[in-house]
C-alpha positions as CSV (number, residue, x, y, z in Angstrom):
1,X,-33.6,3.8,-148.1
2,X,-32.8,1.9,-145.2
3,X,-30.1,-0.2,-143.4
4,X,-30.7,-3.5,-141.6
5,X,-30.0,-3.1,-138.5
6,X,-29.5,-7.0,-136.5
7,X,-31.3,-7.7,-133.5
8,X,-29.6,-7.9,-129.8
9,X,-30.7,-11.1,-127.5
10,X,-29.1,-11.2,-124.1
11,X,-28.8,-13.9,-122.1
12,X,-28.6,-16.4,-124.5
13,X,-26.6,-19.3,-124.8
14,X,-23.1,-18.0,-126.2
15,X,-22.4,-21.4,-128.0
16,X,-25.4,-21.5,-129.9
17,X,-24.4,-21.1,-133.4
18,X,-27.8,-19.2,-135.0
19,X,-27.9,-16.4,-132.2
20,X,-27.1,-13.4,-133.3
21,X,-23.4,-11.9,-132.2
22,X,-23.7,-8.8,-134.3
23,X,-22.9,-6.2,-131.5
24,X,-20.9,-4.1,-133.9
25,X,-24.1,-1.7,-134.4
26,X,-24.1,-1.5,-130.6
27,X,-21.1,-1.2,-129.3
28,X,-20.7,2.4,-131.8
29,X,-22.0,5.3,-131.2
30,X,-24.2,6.1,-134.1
31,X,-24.7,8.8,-135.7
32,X,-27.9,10.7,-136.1
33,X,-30.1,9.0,-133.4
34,X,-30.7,12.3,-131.7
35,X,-34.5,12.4,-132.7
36,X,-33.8,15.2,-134.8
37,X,-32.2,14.0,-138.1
38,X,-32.3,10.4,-136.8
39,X,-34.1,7.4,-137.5
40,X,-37.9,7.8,-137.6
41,X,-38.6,4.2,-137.6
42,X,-36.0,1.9,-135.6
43,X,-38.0,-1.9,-135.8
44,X,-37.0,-5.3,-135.8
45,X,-33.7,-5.4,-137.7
46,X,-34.1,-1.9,-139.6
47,X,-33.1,1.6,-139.6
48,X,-35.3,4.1,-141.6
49,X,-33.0,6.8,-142.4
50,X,-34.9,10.3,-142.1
51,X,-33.5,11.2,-145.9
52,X,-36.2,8.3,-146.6
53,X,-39.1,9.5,-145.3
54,X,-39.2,13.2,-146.6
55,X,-41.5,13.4,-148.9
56,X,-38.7,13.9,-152.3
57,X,-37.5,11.8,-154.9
58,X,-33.9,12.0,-156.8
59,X,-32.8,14.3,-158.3
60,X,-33.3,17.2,-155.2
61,X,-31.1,19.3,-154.5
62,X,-29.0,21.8,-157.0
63,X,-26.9,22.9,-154.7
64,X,-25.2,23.2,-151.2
65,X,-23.3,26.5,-150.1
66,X,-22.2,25.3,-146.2
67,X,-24.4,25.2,-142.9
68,X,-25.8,28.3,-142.9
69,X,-26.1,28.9,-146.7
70,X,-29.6,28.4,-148.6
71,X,-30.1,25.0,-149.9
72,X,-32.5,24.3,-153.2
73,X,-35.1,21.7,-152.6
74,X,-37.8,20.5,-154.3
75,X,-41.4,21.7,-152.8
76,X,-44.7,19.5,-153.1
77,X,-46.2,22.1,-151.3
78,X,-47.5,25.0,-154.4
79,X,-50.1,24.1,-156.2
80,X,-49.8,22.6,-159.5
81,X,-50.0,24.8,-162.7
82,X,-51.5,23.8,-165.9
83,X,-48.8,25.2,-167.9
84,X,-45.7,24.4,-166.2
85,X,-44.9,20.3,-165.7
86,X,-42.1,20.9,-163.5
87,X,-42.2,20.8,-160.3
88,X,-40.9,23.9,-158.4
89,X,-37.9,24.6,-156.5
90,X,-37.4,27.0,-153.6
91,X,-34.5,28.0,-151.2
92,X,-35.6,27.3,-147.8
93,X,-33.4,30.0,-145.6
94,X,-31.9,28.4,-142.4
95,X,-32.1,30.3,-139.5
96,X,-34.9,32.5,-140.0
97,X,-33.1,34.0,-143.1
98,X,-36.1,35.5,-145.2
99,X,-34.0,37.5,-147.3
100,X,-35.4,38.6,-150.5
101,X,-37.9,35.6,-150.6
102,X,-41.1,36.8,-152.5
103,X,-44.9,36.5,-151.0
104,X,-45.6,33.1,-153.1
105,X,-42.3,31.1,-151.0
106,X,-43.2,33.0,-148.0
107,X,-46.6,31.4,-148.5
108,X,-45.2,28.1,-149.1
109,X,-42.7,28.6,-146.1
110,X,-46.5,29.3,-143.7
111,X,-47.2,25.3,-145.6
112,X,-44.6,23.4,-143.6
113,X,-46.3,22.6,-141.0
114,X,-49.6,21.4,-142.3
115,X,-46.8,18.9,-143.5
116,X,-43.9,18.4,-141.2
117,X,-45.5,19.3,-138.1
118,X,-44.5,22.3,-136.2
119,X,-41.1,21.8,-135.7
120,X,-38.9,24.6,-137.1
121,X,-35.7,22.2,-136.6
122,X,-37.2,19.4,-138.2
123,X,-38.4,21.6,-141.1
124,X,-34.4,23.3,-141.4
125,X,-32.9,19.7,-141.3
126,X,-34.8,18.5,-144.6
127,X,-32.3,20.2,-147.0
128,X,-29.4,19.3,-144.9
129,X,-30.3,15.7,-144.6
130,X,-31.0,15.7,-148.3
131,X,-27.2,16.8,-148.6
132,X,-25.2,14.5,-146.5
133,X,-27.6,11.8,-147.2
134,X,-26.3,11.6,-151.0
135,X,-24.2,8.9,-152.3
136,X,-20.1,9.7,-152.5
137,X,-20.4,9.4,-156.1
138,X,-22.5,12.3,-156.4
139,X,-20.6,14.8,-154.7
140,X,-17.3,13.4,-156.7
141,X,-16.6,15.3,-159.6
142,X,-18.2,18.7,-158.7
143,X,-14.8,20.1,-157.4
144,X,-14.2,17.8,-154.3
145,X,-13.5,14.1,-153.7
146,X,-16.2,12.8,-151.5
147,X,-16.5,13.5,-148.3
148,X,-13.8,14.4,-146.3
149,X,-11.3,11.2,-144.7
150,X,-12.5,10.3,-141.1
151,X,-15.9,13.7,-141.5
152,X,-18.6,11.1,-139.9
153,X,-16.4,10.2,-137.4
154,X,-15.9,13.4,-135.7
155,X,-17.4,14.4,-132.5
156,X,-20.5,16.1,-132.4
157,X,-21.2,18.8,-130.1
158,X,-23.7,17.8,-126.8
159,X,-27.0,18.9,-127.6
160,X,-28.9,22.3,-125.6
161,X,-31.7,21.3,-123.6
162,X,-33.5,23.0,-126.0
163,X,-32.7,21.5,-128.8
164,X,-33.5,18.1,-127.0
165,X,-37.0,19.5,-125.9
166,X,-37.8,19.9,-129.4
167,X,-36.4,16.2,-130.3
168,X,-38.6,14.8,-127.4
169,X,-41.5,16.9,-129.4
170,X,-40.9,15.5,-132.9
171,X,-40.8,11.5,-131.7
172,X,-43.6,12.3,-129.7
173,X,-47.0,10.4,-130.2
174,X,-48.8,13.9,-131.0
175,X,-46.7,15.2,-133.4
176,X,-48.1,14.4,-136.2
177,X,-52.2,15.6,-135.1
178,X,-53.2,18.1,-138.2
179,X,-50.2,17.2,-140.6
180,X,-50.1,15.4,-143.6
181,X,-47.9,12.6,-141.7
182,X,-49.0,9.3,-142.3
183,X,-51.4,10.8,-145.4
184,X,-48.7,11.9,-147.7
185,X,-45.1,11.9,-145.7
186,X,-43.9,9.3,-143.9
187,X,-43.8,5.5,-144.6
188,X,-47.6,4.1,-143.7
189,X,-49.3,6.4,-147.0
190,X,-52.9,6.1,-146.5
191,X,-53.0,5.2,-143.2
């Protein structure tokens, strides 16, 4: 759910035994602290990874078909049905792929905002953050063998200024006005 993260004092006395010399975190360029799919809480000592803070419990997604394919994950968003004790699964398209979604998803699809935000990156990274953030044991077995040697140390591509417009957007203090942020998603429920 989250990974302690050690605190960084400078100017402190390099002999005294209790500071903290844990600069590895630092002195790495981390992955996924783009605003985006990054942390949405970095506090003292923690890292709240985004996969956290979705709104989905285990077990979520059925499967994965690459970047651009759909991915199946489980919606909060229909209303619950007397009959049916499941909860509902849709494939959110990526890219503004509609497809051959029918009127109830594409109702569903109109939800996301009232509780992501408005933030059509944001609401396309939920399935893929669902996918890389599962353990290795659970992708074992299903015709691969984890992730691939050295995949989370590869470069990643500089961001558009677009793309960091909308970041700046998401961590902003008003992005969360009229969702159900805080309420329902996120990690201060009832606040």
């Amino acid at each position: 759910c989250y990974v302690q993260f050690p605190q960084r004092f400078d100017g402190i006395d390099p002999s005294d035994r209790y500071a903290n010399h844990n600069t590895i975190f630092f002195d790495v360029s981390m992955r996924a602290l783009d605003g985006l799919q990054g942390p949405m809480y970095v506090g003292t000592g923690c890292i709240f990874r985004r996969t956290a803070l979705y709104g989905f419990s285990p077990p979520r997604t059925t499967e994965h078909h690459g970047w651009f394919g759909r991915r199946k994950i489980k919606l909060f968003l229909r209303k619950p049905k007397a009959a049916k004790k499941q909860e509902d699964e849709i494939a959110l398209p990526i890219n503004g792929d509609h497809g051959d979604i029918d009127d109830v998803d594409i109702e569903s699809l109109l939800l996301l905002p009232i509780r992501f935000g408005n933030s059509t990156s944001l609401a396309a990274s939920i399935p893929v953050a669902e996918y890389q953030g599962r353990l290795l044991q659970d992708l074992q077995g299903k015709g691969s063998q984890g992730r691939p040697a050295g995949s989370l140390a590869v470069p990643r591509e500089p961001l558009d200024a677009a793309t960091v417009a909308e970041a700046i957007s998401v961590i902003s203090c008003f992005y969360e006005d009229k969702t159900e942020w805080g309420k329902r998603v996120g990690w201060i429920y009832g606040s």
